[in-house]
C-alpha positions in Angstrom: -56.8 32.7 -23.0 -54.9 33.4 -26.1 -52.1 35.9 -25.0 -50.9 37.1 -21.7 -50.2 40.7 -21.7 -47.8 42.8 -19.4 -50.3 43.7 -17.4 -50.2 40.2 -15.9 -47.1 40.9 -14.5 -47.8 43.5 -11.9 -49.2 41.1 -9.1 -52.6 42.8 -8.9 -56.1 42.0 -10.3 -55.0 40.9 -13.4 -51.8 38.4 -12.0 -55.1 37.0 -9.7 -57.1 36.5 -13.2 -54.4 34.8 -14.7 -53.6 32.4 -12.3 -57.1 31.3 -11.7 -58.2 31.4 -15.7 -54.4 29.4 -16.9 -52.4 28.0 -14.0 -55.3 26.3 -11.7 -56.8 24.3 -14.9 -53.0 22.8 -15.1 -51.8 22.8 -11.4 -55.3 23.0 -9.4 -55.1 21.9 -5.7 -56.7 22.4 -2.3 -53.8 24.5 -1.3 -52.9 26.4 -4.1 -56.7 27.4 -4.8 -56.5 29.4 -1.2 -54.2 31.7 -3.1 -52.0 32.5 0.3 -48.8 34.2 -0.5 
């Protein structure tokens, strides 16, 4: 992933690709990968 665009930022599809393409290779654990609010 070379740029995060605005459309992260809206908490939909996009904010879901994002956090399993960038922040689960970083912060990846049994909890967070369930992806409960």
């Amino acid at each position: 992933m070379k740029q995060i665009l605005l459309s992260y930022g809206g908490g939909g599809e996009e904010t879901q690709k994002l956090i399993k393409k960038l922040f689960f290779k970083y912060f990846s654990n049994p909890i967070l990968e369930k992806m409960e609010d």
